[in-house]
Kinemage of the C-alpha trace (Angstrom):
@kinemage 1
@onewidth
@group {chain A} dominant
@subgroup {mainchain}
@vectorlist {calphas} color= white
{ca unk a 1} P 14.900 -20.395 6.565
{ca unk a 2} L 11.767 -18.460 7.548
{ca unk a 3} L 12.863 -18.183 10.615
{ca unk a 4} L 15.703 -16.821 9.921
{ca unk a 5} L 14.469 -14.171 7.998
{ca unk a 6} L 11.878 -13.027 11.539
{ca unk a 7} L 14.960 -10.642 13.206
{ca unk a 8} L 14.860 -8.680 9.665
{ca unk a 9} L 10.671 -8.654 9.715
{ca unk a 10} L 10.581 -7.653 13.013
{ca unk a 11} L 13.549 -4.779 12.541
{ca unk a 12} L 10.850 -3.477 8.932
{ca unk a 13} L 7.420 -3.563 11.460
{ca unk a 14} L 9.307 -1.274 13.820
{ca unk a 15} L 10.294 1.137 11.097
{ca unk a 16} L 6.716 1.021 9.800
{ca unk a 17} L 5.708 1.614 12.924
{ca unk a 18} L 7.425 4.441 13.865
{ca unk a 19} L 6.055 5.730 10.165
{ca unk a 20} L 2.442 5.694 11.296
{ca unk a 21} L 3.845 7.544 14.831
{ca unk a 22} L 5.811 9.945 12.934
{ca unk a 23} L 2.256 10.386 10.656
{ca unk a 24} L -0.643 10.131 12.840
{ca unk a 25} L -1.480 13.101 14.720
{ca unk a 26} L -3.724 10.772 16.928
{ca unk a 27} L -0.933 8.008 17.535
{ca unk a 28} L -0.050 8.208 20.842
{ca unk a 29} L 2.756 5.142 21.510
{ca unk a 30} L 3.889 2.867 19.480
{ca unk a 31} L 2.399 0.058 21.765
{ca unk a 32} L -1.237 1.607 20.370
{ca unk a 33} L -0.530 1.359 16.885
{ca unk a 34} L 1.180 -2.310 17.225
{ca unk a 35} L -2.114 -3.267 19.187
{ca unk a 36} L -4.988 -1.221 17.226
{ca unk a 37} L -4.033 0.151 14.025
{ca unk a 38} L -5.954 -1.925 11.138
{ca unk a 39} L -2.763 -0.726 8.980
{ca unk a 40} L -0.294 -2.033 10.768
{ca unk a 41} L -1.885 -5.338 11.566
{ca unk a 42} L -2.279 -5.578 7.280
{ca unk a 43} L 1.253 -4.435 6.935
{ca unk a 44} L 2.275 -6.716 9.512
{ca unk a 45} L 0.500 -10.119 7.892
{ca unk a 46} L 1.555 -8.994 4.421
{ca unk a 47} L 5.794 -8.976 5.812
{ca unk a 48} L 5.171 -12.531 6.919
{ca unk a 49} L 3.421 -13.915 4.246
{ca unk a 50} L 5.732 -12.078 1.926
{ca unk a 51} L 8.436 -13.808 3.162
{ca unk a 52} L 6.279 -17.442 2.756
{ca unk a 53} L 5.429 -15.793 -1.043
{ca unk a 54} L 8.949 -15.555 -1.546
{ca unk a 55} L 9.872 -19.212 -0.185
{ca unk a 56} L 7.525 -20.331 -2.111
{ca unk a 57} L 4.940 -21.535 0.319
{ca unk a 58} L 1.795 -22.662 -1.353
{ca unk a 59} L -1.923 -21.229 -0.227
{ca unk a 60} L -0.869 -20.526 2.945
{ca unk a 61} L 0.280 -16.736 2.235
{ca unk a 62} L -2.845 -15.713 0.539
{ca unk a 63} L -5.012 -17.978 3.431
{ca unk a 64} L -2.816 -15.227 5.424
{ca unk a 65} L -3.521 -12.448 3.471
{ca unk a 66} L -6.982 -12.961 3.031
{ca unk a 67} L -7.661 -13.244 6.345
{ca unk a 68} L -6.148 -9.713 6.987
{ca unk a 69} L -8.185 -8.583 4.571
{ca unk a 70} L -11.724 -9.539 6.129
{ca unk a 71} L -10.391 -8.139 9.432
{ca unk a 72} L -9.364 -4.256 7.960
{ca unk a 73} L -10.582 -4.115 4.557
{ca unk a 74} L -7.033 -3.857 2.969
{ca unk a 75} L -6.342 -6.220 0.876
{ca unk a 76} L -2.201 -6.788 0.033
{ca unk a 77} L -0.969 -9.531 -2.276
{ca unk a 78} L 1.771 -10.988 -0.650
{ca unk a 79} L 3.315 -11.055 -3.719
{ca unk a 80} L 3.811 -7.563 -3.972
{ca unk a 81} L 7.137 -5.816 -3.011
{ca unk a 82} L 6.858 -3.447 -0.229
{ca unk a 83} L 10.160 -0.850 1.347
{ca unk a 84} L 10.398 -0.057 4.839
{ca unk a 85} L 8.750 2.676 6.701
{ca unk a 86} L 5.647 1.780 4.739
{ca unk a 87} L 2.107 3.471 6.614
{ca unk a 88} L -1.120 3.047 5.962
{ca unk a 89} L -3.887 5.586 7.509
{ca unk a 90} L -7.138 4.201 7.900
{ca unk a 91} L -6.739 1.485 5.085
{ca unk a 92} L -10.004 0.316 4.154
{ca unk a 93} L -11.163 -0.220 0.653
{ca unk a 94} L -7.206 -0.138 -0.108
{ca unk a 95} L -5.967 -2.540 -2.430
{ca unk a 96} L -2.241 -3.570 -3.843
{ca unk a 97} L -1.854 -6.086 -6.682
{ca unk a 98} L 0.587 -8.966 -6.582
{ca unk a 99} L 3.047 -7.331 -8.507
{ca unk a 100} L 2.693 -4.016 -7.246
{ca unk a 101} L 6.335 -2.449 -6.179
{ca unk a 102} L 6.370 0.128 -3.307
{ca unk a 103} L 9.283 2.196 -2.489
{ca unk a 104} L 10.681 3.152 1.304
{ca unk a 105} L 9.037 5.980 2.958
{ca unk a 106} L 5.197 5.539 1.140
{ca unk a 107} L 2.254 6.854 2.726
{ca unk a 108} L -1.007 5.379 1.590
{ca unk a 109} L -4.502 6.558 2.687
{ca unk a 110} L -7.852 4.485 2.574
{ca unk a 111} L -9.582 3.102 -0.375
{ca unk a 112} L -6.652 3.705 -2.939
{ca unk a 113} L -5.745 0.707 -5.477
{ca unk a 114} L -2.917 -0.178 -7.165
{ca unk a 115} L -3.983 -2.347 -9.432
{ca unk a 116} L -3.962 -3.689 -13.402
{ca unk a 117} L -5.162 -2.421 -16.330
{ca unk a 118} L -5.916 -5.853 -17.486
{ca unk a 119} L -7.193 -8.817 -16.214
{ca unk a 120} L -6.426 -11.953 -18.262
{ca unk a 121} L -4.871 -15.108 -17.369
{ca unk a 122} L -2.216 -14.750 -19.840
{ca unk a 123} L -0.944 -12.037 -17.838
{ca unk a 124} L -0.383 -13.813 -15.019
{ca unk a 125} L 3.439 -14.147 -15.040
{ca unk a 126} L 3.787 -10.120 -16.156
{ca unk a 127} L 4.382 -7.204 -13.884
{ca unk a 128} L 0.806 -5.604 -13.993
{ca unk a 129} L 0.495 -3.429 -11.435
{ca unk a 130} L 2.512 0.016 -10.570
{ca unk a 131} L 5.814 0.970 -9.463
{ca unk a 132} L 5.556 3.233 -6.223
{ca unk a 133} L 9.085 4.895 -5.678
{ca unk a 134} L 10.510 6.623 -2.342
{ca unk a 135} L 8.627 9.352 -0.737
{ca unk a 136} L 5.753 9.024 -2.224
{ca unk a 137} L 2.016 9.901 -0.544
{ca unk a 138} L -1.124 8.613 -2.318
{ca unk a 139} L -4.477 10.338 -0.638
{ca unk a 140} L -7.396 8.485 -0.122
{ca unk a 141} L -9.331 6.947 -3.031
{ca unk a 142} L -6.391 7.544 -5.790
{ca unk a 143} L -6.428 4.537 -8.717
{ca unk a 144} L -3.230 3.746 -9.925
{ca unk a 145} L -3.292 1.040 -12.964
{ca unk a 146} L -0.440 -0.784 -14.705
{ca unk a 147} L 2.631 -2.322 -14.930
{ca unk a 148} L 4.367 -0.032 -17.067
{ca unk a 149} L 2.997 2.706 -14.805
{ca unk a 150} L 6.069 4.464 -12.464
{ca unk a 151} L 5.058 7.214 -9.798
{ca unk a 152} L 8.429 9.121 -9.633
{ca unk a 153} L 10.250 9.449 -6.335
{ca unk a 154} L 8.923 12.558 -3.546
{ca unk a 155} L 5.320 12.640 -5.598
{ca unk a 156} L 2.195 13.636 -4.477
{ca unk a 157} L -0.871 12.355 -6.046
{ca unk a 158} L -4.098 13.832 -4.609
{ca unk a 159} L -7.430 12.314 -3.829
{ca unk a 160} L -9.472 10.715 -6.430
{ca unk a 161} L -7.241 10.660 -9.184
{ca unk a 162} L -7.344 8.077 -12.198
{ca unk a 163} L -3.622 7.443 -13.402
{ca unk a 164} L -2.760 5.095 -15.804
{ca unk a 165} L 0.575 7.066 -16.756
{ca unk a 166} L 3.594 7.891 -15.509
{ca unk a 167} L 4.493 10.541 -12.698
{ca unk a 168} L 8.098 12.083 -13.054
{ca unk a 169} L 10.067 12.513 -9.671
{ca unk a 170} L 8.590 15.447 -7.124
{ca unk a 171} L 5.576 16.014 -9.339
{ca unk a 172} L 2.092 16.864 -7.804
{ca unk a 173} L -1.090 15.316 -9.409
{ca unk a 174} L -4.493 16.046 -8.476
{ca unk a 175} L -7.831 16.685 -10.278
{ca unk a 176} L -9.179 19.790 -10.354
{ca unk a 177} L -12.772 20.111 -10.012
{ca unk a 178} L -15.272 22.666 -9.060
{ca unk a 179} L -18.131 22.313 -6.095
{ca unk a 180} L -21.194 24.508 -6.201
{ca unk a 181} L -23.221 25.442 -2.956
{ca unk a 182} L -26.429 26.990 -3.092
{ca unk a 183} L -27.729 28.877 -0.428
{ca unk a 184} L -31.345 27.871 0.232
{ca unk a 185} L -33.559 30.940 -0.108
């Protein structure tokens, strides 16, 4: 059955990697970003052991995942449910929960986290982390907590923001803060 399913993995790493060309200023062919990009070698290890997750494989999707993970600091359950034309820029520190669930057409930059708001065993079987829809771009270091949480389709959420909330559809979110130089006299 898994292979089977390769034709349709294959068919989602070409649309995510004609994201990341469409994305990346600094992409120059797609043969680069299938041979260099840390985001599209943890995109590309999370489709295939998704597709072990989801037949029920044991150990050997998160041995798969995990391994990703030490090689480009992203670290993707393969439980989690991922669209197509999915990029990731940079990627490190980023992290998405097992029952994370990402639209089509989601940028993600480094160090953001989609994670819980709890940890607790009992919770194990419950949708904990957030609901990513279409079109949505999450800038670098963003938290996102919850499994009731639901980023509304063509959002932007800025740097550094804490959510544990909802985001209605084609909302911006960012925090406002203020920066003081001083000029040394």
């Amino acid at each position: 059955i898994f292979m089977e399913r390769l034709p349709g993995i294959f068919r989602k790493l070409i649309q995510d990697a004609e994201a990341f060309m469409k994305f990346d200023p600094a992409a120059e062919s797609i043969e680069e970003i299938i041979l260099s990009y840390p985001g599209f070698f943890s995109i590309a290890i999370y489709r295939l052991s998704h597709e072990l997750h989801s037949l029920k494989v044991p150990v050997l999707p998160r041995v798969m995942s995990e391994y990703a993970h030490g090689k480009t600091g992203v670290d993707i359950h393969p439980g989690a449910s991922i669209g197509e034309s999915f990029f990731i820029d940079h990627g490190t520190g980023t992290v998405i929960g097992e029952t994370a669930d990402i639209g089509s057409n989601v940028k993600i930059y480094q160090g953001v986290t989609l994670g819980a708001l709890f940890v607790k065993k009992s919770l194990a079987k419950k949708k904990r982390h957030p609901t990513i829809e279409d079109n949505v771009i999450i800038y670098a270091r963003s938290t996102i907590l919850g499994g009731d949480t639901r980023i509304g389709h063509d959002s932007v959420i800025g740097g550094n923001v804490w959510l544990t909330e909802s985001v209605q559809p084609h909302s911006i979110v960012y925090q406002k803060h203020h920066v003081v130089v001083r000029e040394a006299k």
